[in-house]
BAFI-3210 file (N, C-alpha, C; in Angstrom, 3 decimals, decimal comma, padded with zeros to 6 digits):
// residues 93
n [1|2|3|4|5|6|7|8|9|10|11|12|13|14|15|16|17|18|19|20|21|22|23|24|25|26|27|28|29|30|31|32|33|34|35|36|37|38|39|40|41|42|43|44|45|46|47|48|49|50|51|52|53|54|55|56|57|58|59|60|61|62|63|64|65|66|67|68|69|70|71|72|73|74|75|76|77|78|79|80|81|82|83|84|85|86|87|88|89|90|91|92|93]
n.u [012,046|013,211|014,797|017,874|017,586|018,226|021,416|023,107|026,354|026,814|027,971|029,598|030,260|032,924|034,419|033,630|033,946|037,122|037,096|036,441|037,979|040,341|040,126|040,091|038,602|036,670|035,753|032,986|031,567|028,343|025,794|023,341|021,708|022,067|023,883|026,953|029,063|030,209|033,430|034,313|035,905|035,307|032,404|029,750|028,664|025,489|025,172|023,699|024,665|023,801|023,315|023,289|020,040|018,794|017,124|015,570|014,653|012,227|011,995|014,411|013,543|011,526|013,687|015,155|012,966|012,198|015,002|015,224|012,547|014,042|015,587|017,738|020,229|019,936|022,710|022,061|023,759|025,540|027,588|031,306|031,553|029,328|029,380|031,299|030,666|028,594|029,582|030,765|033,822|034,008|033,018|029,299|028,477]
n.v [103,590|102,995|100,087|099,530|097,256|096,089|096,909|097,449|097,734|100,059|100,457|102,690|103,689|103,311|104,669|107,237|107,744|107,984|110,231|111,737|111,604|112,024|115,067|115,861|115,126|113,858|110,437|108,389|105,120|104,840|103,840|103,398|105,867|106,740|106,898|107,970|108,995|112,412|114,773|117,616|120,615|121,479|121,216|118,888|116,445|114,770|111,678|109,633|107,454|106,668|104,730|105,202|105,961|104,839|105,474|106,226|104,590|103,381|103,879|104,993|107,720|108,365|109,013|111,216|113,051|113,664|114,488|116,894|118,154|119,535|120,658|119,791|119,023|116,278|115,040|113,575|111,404|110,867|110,271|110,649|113,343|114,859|114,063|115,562|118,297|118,238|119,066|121,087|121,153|121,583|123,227|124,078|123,775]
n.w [020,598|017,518|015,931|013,859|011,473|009,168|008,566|006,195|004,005|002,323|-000,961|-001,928|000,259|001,294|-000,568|000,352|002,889|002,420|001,280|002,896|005,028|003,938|003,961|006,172|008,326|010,535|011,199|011,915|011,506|012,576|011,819|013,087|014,291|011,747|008,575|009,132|011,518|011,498|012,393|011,792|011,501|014,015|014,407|014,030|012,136|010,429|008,258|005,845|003,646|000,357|-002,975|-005,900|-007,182|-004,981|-002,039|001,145|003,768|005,460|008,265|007,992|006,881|008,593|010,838|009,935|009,314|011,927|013,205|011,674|012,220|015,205|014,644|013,175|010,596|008,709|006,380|003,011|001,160|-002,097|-003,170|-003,047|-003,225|-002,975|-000,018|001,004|000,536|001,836|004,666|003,820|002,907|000,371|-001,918|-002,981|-005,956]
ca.u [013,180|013,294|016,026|017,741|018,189|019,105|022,055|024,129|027,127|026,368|029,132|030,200|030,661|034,132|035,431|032,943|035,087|038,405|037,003|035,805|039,203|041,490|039,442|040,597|037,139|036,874|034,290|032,616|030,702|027,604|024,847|022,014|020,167|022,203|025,284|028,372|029,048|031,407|032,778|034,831|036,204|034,689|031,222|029,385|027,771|024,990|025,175|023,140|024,843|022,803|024,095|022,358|018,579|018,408|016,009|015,471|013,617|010,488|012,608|015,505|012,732|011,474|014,647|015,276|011,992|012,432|016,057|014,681|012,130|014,742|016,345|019,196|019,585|021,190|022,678|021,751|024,864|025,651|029,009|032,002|031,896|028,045|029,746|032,262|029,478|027,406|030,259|030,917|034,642|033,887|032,099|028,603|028,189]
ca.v [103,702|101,831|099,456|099,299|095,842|096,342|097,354|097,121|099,036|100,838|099,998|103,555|104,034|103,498|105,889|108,667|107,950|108,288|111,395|112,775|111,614|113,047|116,287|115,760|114,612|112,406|109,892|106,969|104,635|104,231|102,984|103,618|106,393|107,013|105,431|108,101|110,278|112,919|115,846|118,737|122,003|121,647|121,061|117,536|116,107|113,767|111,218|108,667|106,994|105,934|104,353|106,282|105,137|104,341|106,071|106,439|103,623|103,994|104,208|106,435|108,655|108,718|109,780|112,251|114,098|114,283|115,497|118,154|119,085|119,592|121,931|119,178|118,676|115,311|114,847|112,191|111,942|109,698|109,954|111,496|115,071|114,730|113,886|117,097|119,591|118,657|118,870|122,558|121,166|121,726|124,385|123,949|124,490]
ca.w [019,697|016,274|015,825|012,506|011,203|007,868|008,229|005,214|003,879|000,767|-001,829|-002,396|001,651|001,595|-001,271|000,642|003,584|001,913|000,750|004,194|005,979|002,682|003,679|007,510|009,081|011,372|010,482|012,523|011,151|013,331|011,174|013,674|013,669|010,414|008,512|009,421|011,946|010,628|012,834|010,808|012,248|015,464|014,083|014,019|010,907|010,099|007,019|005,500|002,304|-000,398|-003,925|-006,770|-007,404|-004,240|-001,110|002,271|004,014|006,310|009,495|008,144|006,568|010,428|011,675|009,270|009,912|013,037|013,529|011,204|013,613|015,572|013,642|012,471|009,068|008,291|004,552|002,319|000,134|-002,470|-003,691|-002,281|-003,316|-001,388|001,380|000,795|000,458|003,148|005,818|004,151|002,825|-000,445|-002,811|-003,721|-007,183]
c.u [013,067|014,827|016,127|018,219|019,089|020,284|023,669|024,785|026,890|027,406|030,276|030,496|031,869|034,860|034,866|033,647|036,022|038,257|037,063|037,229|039,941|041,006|040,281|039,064|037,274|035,712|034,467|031,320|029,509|026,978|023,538|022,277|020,689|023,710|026,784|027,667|030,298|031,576|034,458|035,048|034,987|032,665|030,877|028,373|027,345|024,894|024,535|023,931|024,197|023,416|022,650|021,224|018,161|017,805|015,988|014,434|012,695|011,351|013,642|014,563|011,950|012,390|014,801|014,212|012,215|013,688|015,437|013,770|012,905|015,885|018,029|018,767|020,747|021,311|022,207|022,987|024,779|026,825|030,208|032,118|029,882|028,549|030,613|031,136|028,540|027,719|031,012|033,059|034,934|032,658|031,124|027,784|026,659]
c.v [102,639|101,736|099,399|097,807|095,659|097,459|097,597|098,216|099,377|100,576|101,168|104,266|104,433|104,649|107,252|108,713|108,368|109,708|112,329|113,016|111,929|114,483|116,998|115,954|113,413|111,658|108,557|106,642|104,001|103,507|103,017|105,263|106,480|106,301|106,438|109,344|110,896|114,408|116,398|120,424|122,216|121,781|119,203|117,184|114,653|112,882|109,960|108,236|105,892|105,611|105,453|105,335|104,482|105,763|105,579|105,134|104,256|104,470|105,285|107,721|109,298|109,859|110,893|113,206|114,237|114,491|116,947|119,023|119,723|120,477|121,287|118,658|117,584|115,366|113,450|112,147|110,019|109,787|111,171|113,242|115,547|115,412|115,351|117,739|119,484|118,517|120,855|122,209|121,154|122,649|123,706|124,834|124,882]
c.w [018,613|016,036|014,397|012,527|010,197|007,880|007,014|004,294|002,627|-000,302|-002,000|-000,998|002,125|001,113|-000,231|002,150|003,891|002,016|002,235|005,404|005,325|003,503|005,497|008,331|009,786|011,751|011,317|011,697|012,183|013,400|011,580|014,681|011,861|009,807|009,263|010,428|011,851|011,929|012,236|011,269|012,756|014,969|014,109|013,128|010,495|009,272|006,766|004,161|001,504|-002,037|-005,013|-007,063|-006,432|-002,641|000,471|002,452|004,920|007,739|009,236|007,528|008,183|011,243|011,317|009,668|011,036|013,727|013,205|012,008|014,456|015,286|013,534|011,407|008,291|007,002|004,429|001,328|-000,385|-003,622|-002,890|-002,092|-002,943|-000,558|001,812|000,989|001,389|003,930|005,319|003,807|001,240|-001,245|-002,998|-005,010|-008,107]
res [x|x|x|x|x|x|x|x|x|x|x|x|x|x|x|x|x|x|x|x|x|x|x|x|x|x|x|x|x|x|x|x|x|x|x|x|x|x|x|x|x|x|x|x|x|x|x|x|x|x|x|x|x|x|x|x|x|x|x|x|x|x|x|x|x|x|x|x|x|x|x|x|x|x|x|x|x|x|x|x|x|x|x|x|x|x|x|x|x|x|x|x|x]
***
């Protein structure tokens, strides 16, 4: 298992929060394997938040592939209406 170290909160974490619990989600912040865990009419959703210009590191690029194997497909979101659309509580346009 790879430990994360770096774990530090993204700046725009909180509003994508607001957004996800305005929406009625119910969001934990885990941080390891990924930063939120979000779960939304009876479904359970993966989230990494990233500030814009910013990327996946070597270990969350890890994880990510291999949920995917797995046939789970965490988001990468990076602002609140992300976070909306890849929990399916908002249109993607």
């Amino acid at each position: 298992m790879v430990t994360r170290r770096d774990a530090r909160t993204d700046a725009n974490e909180p509003e994508i929060i607001e957004a996800l619990e305005a929406a009625g989600a119910l969001v934990y912040r885990v941080k390891w394997p990924l930063d939120l865990l979000v779960a939304f009419r009876g479904t359970f959703y993966v989230l990494e938040v990233k500030t814009e210009g910013s990327g996946l590191n070597k270990n969350q690029a890890k994880v990510v592939k291999d949920m995917m194997l797995h046939g789970c497909f965490p988001g990468i979101v990076y602002s609140p209406e992300d976070a909306l659309k890849s929990i399916g509580a908002m249109l993607i346009e």
